[in-house]
N, C-alpha and C positions, 0 to 999 in steps of 0.2 A: 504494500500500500504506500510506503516512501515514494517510490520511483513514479507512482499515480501523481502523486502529490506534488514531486518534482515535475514534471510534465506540462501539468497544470499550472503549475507558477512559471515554466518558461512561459507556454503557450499568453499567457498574463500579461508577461511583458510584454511581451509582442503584440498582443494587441493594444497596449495601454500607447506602445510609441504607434505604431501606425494610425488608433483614433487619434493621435494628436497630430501628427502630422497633417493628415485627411482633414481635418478641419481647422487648421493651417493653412491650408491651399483652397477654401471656399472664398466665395466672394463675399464683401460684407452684405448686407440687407438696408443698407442706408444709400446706394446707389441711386434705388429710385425715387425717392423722396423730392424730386421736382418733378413729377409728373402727379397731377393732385387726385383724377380721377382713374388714373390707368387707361385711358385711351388712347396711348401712345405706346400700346402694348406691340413687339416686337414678335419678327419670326423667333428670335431664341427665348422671348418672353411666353409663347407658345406653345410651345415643343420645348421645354427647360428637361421635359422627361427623359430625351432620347439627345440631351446635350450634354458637354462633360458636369457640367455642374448638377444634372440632374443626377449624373451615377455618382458624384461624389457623396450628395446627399442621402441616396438610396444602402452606399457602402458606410456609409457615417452610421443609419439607425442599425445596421444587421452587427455594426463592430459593436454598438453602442449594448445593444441585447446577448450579442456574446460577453461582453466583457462583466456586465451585472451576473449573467448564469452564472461565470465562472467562482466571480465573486462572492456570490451566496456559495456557492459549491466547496470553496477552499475556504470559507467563512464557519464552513459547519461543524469541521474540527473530527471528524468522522474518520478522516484519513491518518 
């Protein structure tokens, strides 16, 4: 069960730096703040889904859900 446990606290790491990096490299959310109504909504403001930003955001919640399992998991003292 060590070797579980050690596993677990790499894999940890690893994702502790890559969420931070990953959201490090998003854009801020204050960009658009001079457009008042959003009618000046853009093709990448449209499609944000299938842009890099949208998969940064999409890889941000799944690190974000790995990283809390893990954390309850290595939190539970089981190991």
């Amino acid at each position: 069960m060590a070797v579980l446990r050690i596993v677990l606290t790499v894999v940890f790491l690893l994702i502790s730096i890559a969420l931070t990096a990953i959201v490090l490299m998003q854009e801020g959310k204050q960009q658009g703040l001079g457009t008042i109504s959003g009618a000046a909504e853009s093709y990448w403001g449209k499609n944000k889904g299938r842009s890099m930003e949208g998969a940064l955001e999409k890889i941000t919640k799944v690190l974000a859900v790995a990283f809390m399992v893990i954390a309850l998991i290595l939190n539970m003292n089981k190991f």
